[in-house]
C-alpha positions as CSV (number, residue, x, y, z in Angstrom):
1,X,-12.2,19.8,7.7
2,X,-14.3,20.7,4.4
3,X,-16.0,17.7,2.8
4,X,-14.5,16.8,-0.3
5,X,-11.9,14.7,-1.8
6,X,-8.5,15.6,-2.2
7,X,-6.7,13.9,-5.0
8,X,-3.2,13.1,-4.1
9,X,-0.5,11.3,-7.0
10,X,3.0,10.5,-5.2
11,X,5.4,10.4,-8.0
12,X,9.1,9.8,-8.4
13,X,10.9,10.2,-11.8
14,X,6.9,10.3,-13.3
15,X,7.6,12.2,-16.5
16,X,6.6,9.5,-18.3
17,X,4.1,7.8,-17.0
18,X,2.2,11.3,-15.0
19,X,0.7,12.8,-18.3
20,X,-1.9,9.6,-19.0
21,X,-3.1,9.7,-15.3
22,X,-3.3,13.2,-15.2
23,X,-5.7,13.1,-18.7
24,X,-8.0,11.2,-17.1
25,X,-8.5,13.4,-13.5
26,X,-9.0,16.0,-15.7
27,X,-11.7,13.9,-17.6
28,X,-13.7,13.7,-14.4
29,X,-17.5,14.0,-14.1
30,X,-18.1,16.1,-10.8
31,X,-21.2,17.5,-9.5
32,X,-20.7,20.9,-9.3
33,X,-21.2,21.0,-5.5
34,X,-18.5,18.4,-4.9
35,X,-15.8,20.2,-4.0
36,X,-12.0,18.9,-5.4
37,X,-8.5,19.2,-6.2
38,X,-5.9,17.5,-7.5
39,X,-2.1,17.6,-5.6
40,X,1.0,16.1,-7.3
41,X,3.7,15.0,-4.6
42,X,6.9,15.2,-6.1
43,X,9.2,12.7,-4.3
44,X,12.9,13.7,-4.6
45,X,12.8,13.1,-8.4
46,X,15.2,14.0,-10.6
47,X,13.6,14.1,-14.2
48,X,10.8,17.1,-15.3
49,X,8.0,15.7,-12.8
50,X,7.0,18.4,-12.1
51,X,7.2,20.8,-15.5
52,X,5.4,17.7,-17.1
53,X,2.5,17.7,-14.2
54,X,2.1,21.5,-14.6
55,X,2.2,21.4,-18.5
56,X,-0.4,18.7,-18.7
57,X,-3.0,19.5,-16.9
58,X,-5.5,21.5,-18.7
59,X,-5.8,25.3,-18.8
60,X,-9.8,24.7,-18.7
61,X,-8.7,21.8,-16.2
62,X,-12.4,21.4,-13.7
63,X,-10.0,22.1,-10.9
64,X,-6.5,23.6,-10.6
65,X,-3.1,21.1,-10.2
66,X,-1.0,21.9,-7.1
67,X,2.8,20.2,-7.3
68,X,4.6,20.2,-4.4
69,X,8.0,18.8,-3.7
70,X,8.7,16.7,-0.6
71,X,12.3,15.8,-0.5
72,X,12.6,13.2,1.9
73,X,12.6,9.8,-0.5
74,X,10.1,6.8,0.3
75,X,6.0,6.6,-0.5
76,X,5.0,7.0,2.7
77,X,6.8,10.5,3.0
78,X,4.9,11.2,0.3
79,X,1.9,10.3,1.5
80,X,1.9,11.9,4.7
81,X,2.7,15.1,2.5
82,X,-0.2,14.5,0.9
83,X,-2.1,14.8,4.0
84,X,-0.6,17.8,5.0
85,X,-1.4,19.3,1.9
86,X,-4.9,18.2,1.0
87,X,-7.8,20.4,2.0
88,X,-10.5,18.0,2.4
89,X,-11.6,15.1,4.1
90,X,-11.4,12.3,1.8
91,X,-7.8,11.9,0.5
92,X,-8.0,9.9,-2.2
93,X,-4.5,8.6,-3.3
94,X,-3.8,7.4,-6.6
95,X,-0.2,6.4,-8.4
96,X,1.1,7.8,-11.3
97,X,0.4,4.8,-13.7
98,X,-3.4,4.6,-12.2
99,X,-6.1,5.8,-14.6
100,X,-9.6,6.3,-12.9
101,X,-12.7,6.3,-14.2
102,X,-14.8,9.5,-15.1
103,X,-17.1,9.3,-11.5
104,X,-13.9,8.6,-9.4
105,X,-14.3,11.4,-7.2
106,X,-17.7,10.8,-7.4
107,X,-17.8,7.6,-5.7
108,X,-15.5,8.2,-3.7
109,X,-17.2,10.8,-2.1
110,X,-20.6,9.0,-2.2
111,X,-18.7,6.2,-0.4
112,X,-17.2,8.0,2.3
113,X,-20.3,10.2,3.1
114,X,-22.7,7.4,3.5
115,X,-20.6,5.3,5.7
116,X,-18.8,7.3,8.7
117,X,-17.2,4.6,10.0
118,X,-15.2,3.8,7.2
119,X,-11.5,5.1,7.7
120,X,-10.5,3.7,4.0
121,X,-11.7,2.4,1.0
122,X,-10.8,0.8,-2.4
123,X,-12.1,0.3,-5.4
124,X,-11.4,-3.0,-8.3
125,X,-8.5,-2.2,-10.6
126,X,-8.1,-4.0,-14.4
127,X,-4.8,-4.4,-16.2
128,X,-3.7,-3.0,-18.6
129,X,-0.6,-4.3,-20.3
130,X,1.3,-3.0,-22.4
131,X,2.7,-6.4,-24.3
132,X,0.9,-9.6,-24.0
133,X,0.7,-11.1,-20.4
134,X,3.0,-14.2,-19.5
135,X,1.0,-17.3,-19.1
136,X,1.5,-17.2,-14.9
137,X,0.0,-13.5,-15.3
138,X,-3.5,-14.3,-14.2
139,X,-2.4,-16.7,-11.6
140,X,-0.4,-14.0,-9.7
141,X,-2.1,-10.7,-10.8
142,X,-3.0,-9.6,-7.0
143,X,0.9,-8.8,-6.6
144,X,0.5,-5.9,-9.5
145,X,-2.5,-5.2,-7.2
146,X,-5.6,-5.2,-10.0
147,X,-8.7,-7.1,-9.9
148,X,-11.2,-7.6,-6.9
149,X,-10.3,-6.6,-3.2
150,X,-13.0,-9.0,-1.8
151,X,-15.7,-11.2,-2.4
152,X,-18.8,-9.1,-2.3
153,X,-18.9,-5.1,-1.7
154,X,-18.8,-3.9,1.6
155,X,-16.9,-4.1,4.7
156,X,-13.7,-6.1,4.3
157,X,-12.1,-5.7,8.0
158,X,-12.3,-8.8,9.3
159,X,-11.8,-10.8,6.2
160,X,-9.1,-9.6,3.8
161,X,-7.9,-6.6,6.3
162,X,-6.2,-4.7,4.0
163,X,-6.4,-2.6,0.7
164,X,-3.7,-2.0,-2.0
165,X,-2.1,1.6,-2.2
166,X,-3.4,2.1,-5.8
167,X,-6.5,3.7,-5.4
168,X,-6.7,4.1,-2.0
169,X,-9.0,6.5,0.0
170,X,-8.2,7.8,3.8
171,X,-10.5,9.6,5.8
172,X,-8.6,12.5,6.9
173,X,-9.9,12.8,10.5
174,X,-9.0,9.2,11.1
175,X,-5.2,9.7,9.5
176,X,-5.1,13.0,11.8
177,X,-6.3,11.0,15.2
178,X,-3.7,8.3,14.2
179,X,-1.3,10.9,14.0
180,X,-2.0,13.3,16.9
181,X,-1.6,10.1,19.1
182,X,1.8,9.4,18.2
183,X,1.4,6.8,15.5
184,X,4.6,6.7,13.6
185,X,4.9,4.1,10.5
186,X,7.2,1.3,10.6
187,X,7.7,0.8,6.6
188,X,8.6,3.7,4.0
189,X,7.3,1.8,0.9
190,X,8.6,2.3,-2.2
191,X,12.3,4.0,-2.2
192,X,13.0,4.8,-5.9
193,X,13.7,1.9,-7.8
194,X,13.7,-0.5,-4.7
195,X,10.9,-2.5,-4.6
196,X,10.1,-2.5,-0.6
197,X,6.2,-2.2,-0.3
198,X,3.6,-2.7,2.5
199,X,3.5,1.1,4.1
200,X,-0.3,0.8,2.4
201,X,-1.5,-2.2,4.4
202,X,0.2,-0.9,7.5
203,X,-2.1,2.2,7.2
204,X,-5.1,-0.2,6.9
205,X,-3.7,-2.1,10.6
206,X,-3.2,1.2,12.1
207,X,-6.7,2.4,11.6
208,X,-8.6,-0.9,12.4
209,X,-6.5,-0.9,15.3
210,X,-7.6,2.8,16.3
211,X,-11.7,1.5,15.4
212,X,-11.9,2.7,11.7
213,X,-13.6,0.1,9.1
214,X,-12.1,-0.9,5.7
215,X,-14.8,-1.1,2.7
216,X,-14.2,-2.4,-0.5
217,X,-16.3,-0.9,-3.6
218,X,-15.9,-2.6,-7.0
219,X,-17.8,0.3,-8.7
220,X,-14.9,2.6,-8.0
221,X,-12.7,1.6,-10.7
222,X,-9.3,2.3,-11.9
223,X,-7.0,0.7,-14.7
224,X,-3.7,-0.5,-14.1
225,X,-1.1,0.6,-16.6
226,X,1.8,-2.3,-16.8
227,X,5.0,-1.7,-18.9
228,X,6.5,-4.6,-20.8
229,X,9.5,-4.5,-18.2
230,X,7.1,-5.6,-15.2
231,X,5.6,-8.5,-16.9
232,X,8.6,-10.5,-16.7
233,X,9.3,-13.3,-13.9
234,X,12.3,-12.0,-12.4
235,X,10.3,-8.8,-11.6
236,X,7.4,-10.8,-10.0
237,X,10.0,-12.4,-7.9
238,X,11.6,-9.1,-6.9
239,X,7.7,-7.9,-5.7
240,X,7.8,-11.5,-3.5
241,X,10.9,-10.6,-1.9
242,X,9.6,-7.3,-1.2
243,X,6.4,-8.3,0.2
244,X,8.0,-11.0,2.3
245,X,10.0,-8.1,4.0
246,X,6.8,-6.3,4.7
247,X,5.8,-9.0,6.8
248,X,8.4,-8.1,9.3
249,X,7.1,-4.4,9.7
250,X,3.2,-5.6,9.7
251,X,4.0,-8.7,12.6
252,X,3.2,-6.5,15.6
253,X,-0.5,-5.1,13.6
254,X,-1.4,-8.7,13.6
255,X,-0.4,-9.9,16.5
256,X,-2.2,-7.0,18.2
257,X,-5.1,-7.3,16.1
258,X,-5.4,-11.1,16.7
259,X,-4.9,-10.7,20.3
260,X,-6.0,-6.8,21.4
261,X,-6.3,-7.9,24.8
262,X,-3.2,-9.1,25.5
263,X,-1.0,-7.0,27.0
264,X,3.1,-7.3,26.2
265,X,5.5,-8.9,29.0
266,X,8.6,-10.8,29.0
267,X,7.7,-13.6,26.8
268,X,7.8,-11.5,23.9
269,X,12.1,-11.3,24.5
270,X,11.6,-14.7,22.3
271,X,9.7,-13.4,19.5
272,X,12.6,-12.2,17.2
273,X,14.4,-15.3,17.9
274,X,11.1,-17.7,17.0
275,X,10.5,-15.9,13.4
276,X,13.9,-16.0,12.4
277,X,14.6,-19.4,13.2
278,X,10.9,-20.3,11.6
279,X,11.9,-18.2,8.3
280,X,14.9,-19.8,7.9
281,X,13.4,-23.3,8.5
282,X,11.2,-22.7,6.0
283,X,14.0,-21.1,3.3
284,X,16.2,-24.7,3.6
285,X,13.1,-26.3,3.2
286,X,11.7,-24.7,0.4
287,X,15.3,-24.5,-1.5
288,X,14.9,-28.7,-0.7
289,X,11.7,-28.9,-2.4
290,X,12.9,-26.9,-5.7
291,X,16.0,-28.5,-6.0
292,X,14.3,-31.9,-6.1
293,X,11.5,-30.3,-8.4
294,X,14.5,-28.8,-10.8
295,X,15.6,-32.1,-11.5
296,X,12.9,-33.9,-11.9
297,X,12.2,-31.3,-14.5
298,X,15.4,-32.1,-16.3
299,X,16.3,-28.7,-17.2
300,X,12.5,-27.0,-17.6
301,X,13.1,-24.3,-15.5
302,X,10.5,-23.3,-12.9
303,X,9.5,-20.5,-14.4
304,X,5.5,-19.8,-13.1
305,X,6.0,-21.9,-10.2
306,X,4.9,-20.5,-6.9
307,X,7.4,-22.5,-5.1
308,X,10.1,-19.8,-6.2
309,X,7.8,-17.1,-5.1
310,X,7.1,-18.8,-1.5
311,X,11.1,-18.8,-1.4
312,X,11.4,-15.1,-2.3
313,X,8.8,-13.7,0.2
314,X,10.7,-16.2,3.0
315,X,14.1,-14.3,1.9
316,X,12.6,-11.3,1.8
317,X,11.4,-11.9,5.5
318,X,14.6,-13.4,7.1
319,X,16.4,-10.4,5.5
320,X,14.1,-8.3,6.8
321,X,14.3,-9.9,10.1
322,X,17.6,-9.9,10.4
323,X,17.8,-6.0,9.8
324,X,15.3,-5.4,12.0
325,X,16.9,-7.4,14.8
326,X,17.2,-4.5,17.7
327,X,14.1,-3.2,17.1
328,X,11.5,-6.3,16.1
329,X,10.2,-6.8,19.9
330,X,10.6,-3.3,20.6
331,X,8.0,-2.1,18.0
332,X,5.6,-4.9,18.8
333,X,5.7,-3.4,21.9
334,X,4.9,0.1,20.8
335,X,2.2,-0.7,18.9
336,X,0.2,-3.2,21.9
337,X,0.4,0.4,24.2
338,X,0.1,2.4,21.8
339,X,-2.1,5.5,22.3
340,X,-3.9,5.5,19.4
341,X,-5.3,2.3,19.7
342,X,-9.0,1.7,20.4
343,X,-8.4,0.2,23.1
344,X,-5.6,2.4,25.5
345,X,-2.5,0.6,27.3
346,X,-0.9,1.6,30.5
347,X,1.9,-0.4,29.7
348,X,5.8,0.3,30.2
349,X,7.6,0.0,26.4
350,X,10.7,-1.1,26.7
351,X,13.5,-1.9,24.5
């Protein structure tokens, strides 16, 4: 695999919001050593994704576009069509409201190069809104995923243990050792218009599992485009309950990253029962607590108020739990003998 970075966008129904973040790829400042290209994933849209991606990009473009359609709905379809695609060995994926700096690539590459034992890394993303923020905004701007991905630059493993999606950079290698050992993802991501998330930080468990490093660079930079319609509190509150389904696909990553020595057995036949009964403990109890706070409020509403959110996420969960019922202990399973783990299990997986 050629050093360089591959630039992937995975877009569905894009027309609209592709031409800005295409503008400023095209804008990028690139040694002319660096080797590049861009890749537009088309994702079962429906609209002119794809004329619009090809009519934008430049004639005198640095680099040439490449659109291909993957038909199979759900981000990480997308994605891992983007690996298959991309010719190089950083794959940097942005979204289609993302627009990067002019040294994206640049960094990116820098990064990558200078520390072979990172598997990913992201970069600090700003806002941009398109009709003045709410006043909760700034409280809760991590969900929209802009602003700082850790406290100082460097290695973020073992403290936040994740990245965001927007922005993110996968060393190819690592994505094709995860691969070639049978990893298979548990969450899709975003489905159209649904707002399921978290196939991004399951990447980031899968390769810190496997021995890859996460790094956090805040000189990589990116800004955040955010239409009017997704600075409103019933959105926010739609991103919770998304989120707090995640949790259900991530459980057996943290588990085995909290534990890696562990090795599965019977006890684990309790596990579905134990979250369900916990999430839906804490839903009664949380629906308590606001009804109380409602009318002490005497009709204020509880708009801003992260109570609501805590509730969503826990729906979001039990749903998600619920769903997931047949195959919970089973995956947690797969994941603790999983072969392309650091650390290899002999282990039986049974459902």
């Amino acid at each position: 695999m050629q050093d360089g970075v591959s630039v992937v966008i995975c877009c569905h129904n894009s027309s609209c919001r592709l031409p800005a973040a295409l503008t400023h790829l095209a804008a990028q400042q690139v040694p002319d050593d660096l080797p590049w290209e861009v890749i537009v994933i088309d994702n079962a849209s429906s609209d002119d994704t794809a004329v619009i991606a090809r009519s934008t990009w430049p004639v005198h473009a640095p680099v040439p576009l490449r659109v291909v359609h993957e038909p199979k709905l759900g981000l990480i379809h997308a994605r891992h069509r983007g690996f298959a695609e991309a010719k190089y060995e950083f794959v940097s994926f942005i979204d289609d409201d993302n627009w990067v700096a002019p040294d994206w690539v640049e960094v990116v590459f820098d990064i990558m190069c200078h520390h072979p034992e990172v598997g990913a890394c992201g970069g600090y993303s700003e806002p941009v809104c398109e009709a003045d923020p709410p006043s909760w905004f700034s409280a809760y701007s991590s969900a929209f995923a802009v602003g700082c991905q850790g406290a100082t630059p460097g290695d973020i493993s073992d403290s936040r243990g994740y990245l965001w999606g927007a922005g993110l950079t996968i060393r190819r290698s690592a994505w094709c050792q995860l691969r070639d050992d049978g990893f298979g993802s548990l969450l899709l991501g975003r489905r159209g218009n649904e707002l399921s998330a978290g196939e991004d930080s399951e990447l980031c468990f899968a390769l810190r599992l496997a021995g890859w490093r996460l790094w956090y660079e805040p000189k990589l930079q990116l800004r955040h485009y955010l239409p009017a319609n997704r600075l409103k509190w019933m959105y926010l509150r739609r991103l919770y309950r998304g989120f707090g389904a995640s949790t259900a696909g991530h459980d057996p990553y943290r588990l085995a990253l909290a534990d890696p020595g562990r090795v599965p057995s019977a006890s684990l036949s309790r596990t579905w029962w134990c979250q369900a009964l916990l999430s839906s403990a804490r839903i009664m109890l949380q629906t308590a607590k606001l009804l109380v706070k409602l009318s002490r409020n005497r009709g204020a509403g509880l708009r801003g108020d992260f109570g609501v959110l805590w509730a969503e996420y826990q729906l979001g969960r039990a749903t998600e739990l619920v769903r997931r019922r047949g195959a919970y202990n089973h995956s947690i399973r797969s994941v603790y003998c999983a072969r392309w783990r650091g650390i290899p299990r002999s282990c039986a997986v049974r459902g």
